[in-house]
N, C-alpha and C positions, 0 to 999 in steps of 0.2 A: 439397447443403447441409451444414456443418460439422457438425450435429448427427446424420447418418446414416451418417455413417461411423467405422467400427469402427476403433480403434485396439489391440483384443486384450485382454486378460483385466488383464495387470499394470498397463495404463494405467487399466482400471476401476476396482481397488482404489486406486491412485492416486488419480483424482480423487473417488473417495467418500470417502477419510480426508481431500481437502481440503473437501470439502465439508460432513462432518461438524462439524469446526474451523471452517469457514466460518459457519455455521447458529450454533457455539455463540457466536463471537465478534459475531454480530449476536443472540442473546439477551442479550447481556454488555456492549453499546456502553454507551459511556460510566458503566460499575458504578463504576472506583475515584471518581473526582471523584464518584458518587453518594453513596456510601457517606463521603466526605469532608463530602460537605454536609447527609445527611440524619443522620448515627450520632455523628461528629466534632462537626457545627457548625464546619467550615472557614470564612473567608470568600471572595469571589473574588481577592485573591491568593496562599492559599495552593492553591486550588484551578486556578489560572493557573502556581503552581509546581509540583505536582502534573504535570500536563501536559508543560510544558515539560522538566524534567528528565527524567523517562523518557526520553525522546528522545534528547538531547544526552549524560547520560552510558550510556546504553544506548549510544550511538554510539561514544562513547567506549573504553568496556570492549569494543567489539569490534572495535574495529582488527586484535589480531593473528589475530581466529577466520575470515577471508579464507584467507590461507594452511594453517591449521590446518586446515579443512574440505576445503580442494584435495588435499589428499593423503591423506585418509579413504574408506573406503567411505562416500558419500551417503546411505543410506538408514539407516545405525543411527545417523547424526550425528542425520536427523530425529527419528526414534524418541526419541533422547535428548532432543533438544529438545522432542519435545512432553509428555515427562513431565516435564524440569524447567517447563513453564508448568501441567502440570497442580497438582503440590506446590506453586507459589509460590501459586496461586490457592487451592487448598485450605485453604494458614496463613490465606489472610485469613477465608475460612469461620469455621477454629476459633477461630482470636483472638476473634471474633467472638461466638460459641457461648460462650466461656470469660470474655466481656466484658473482654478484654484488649485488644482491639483497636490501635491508635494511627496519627497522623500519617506517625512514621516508618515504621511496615511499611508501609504503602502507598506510600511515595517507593520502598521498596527494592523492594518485590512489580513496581511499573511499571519501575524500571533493569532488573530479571533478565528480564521478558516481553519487553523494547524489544530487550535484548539476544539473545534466545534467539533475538527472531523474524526477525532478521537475518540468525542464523548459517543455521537454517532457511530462509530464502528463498534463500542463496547455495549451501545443500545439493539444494534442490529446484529449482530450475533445472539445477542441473549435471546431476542424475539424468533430469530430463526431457529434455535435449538428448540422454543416454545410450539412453534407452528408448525415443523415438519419431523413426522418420525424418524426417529435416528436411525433407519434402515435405506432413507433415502438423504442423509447428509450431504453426501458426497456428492449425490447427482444435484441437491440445491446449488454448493458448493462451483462445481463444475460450468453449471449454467453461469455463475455471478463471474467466475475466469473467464468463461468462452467470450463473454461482455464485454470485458473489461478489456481482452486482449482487440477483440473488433473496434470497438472507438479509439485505441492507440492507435490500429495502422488507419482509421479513415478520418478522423477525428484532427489529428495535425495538419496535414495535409490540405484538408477543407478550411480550419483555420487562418492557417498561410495566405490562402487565397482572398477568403474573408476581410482580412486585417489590405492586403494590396489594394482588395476593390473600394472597402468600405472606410478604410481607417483602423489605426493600434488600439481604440477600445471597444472596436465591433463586439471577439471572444469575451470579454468580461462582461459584456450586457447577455451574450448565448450562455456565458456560465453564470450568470446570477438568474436567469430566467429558469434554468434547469433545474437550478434548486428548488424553484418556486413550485414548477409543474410536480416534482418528485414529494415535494408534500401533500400538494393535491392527491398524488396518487395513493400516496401513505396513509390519507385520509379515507380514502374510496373503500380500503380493503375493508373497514366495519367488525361488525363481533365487538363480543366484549374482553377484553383482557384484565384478570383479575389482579389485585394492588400487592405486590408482594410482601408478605410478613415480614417484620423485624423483628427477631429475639432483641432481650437488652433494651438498654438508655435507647431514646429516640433521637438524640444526636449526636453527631458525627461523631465520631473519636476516631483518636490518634492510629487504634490497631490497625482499623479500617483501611486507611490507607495504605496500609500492606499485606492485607490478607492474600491480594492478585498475588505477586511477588512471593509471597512466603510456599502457596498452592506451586504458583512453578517451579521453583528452587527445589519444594521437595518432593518432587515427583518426577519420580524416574524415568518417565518416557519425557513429559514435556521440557524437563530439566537443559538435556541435550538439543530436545529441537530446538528451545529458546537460543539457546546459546551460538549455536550453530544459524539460525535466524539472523541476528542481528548481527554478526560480527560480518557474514555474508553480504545481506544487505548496504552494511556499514561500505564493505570495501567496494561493492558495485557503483554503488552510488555516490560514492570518494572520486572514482573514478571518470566519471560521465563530462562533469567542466571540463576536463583535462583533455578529454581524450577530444574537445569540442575545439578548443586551447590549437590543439593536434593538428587535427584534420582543418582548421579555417585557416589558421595562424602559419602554422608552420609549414603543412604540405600543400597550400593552396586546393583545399579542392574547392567547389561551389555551394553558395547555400544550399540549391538545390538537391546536388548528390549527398551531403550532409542527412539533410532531411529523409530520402531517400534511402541511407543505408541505417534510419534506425527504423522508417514506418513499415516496407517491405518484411522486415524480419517477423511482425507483429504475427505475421499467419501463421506462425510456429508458434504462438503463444495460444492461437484458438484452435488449433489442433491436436497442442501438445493437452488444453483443456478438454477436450471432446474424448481422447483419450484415458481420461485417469481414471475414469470408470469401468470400462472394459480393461482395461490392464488390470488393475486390480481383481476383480470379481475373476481372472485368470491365473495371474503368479503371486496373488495372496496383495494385500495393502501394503503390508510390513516391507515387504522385499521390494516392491515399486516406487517406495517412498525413500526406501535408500536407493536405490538405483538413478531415481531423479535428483537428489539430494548431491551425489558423487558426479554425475554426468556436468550439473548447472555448474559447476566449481571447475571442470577441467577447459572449458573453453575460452575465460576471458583473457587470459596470459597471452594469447594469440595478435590481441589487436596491439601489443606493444610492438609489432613486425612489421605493423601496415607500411606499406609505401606509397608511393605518390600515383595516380594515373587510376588505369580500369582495375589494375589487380589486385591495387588496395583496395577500391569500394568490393570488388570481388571477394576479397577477405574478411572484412568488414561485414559484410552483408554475412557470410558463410557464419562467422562465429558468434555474430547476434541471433543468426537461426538457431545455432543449439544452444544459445545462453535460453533465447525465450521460451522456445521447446519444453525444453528439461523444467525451467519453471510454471511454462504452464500445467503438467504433468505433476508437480511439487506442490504447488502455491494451495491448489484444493485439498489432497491429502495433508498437510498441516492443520489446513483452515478446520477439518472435520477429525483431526486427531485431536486437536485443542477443542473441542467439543465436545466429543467421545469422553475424556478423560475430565472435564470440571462438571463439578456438581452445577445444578442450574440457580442454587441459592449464590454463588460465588461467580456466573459467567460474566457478566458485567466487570467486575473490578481483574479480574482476569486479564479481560482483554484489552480494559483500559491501559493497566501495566507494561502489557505486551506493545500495545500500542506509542506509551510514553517511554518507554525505554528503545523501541525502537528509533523511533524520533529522534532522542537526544543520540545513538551513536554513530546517526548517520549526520548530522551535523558535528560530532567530533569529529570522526575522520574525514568527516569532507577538508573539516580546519586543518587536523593535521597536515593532510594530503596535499592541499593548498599550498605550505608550508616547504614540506619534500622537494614540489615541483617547482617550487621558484629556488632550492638550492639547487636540484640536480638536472632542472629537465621535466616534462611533460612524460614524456617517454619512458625515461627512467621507473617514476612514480607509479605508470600505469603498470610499468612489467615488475614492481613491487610488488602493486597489489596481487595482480595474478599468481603471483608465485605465493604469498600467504593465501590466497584461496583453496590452492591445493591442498593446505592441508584440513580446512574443514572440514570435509567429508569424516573428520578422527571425532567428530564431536558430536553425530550424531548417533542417536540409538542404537545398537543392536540389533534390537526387536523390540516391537511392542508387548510381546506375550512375554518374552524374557523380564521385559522393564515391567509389567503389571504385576510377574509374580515377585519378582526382588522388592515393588512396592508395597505389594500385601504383606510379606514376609516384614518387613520394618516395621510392620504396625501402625501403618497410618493408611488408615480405611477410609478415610471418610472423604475424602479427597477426589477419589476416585467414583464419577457415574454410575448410580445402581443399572442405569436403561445400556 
């Protein structure tokens, strides 16, 4: 089982400073837009801009931190990142504390996190593809899922309570403290990491910026998963306000149950992680990763039926089980097929790319979507989206083995991971 085996001491510190940051940003779910509507008096679309920008110009501002992170030592890049998220979250504490607060620091606070955490994930991939052999990807992988999916269901919940007993910026002092402790931790793991070589001019240029981008466009396995990525993501996450719109607005249910029918679900996201390694090492990678990839796409169309009372949360609750399931079972075999397949002089601007494009389509279609529901309906919108999820499942891969040899076959070798 993934969970038994040892990957050595600096993988431990590792996945305890993500998990530390993991636990604080599930104390912290959804603070700014709180704090926007309980301290501010936001209404929902400044709280819908709020959201959106983070995103789009965090994505923005990180274009050229791709390359800029490829040619650093990985690990003091995160370091750095996690204390600039620890300072921007802390101003909003003090502003706060100082009754200074405003609109605008919180647009800026969400650009600098949206951004940081970008550069961060393009650092910490790179680092991890460096630290752990590629025979135990999947189980690193696995572990950082099973994580992530545990502080989603315990993590909001605690917060809730948190923010009732203590006050609206209790979560943003636990989530800027987490980032603080997760450098420490970052710190701890020691060793030396050598300074990556640059061929070429020693600064930046233009190609640079699209090396990530041009790697996956032409490469036949990740080509599809990208594609299939974001457009998925795009619509799940289009969907979420609306469906919140839904279930508070329209069918009366309670904060409570609300909260309730997204946290419960989350054990199907560290189960569905606990699995992806034994499923694999059984009916092959390729074939588990389409399997989860088709499964995550057939169940959100569902909550466009919810109705009001137990048999909606009944619903509700049944088809977040196998939206988060299927991705928890997904989200690692991605994470270690986009590993597998970039070379390690290119991992950084890779997932920088992956990262900033993801970004911006989920702030598009949130707008779009936004958009939809105030022509046609909440409801409407969501059993849109559902219905274009279906057909995702046409965009992903084949096969891996299929897409490596059509990529050898093309002639672009170098692309592709010798390990």
């Amino acid at each position: 089982m993934a969970g038994r085996r040892a990957l050595g001491r600096r993988f431990g510190w590792l996945w305890a400073a993500y998990a530390v940051s993991s636990y604080g940003t599930g104390l912290g779910f959804g603070a700014l837009p709180l704090l926007a509507v309980l301290v501010l008096h936001c209404g929902p679309a400044q709280v819908a801009a709020l959201a959106a920008t983070g995103r789009a110009v965090g994505a923005l501002v990180a274009l050229p931190l791709g390359p800029w992170v490829e040619f650093r030592r990985k690990r003091p890049v995160m370091v750095a990142m996690d204390l600039i998220r620890f300072v921007a979250l802390l101003s909003v504490a003090a502003a706060f504390a100082l009754g200074r607060l405003g609109f605008a620091q919180l647009l800026l606070v969400s650009v600098v996190t949206a951004t940081a955490d970008i550069a961060f994930k393009a650092a910490s991939g790179a680092y991890l593809k460096a630290l752990v052999p590629p025979a135990d990807l999947l189980v690193a992988n696995s572990r950082f899922e099973s994580t992530t999916w545990t502080s989603t269901t315990i993590g909001p919940p605690l917060g809730g309570a948190a923010i009732a007993l203590f006050g609206p910026v209790t979560t943003v002092v636990a989530d800027a403290v987490s980032y603080l402790l997760s450098a420490l931790g970052l710190r701890a793991i020691g060793g030396t990491e050598p300074l990556p070589e640059r061929t070429g001019a020693a600064r930046l240029r233009a190609g640079d910026l699209l090396t990530g981008w041009r790697h996956i466009l032409g490469h036949a396995t990740l080509r599809p998963l990208f594609l299939n990525s974001i457009v998925v993501n795009g619509l799940i996450m289009a969907s979420q306000p609306l469906l919140a719109v839904l279930l508070l607005s329209r069918l009366g249910f309670a904060p409570w149950q609300y909260g309730l029918a997204f946290a419960a679900p989350c054990v199907g996201g560290l189960l569905g992680s606990r699995l992806a390694h034994p499923l694999s090492a059984r009916f092959g990678r390729d074939r588990v990763l389409r399997a989860s990839g088709v499964l995550r796409a057939c169940w959100p169309l569902g909550l466009a039926f919810v109705r009001p009372g137990v048999p909606g949360l009944v619903v509700i609750i049944v088809v977040q089980l196998g939206v988060v399931t299927s991705c928890g079972v997904f989200n690692p075999l991605l994470a270690t097929s986009r590993l597998d397949h970039t070379a390690p002089d290119r991992v950084a601007r890779t997932l920088a790319a992956w990262s900033i494009s993801s970004s911006a389509a989920i702030a598009t279609v949130t707008a779009l979507w936004g958009l939809l529901a105030a022509a046609s309906g909440p409801r409407a919108a969501i059993a849109a989206a559902g219905v274009l999820l279906l057909a995702t499942p046409l965009l992903l891969p084949r096969s891996e083995k299929a897409s490596r040899n059509a990529h050898t076959d093309s002639g672009v070798h170098e692309v592709v991971d010798p390990v």
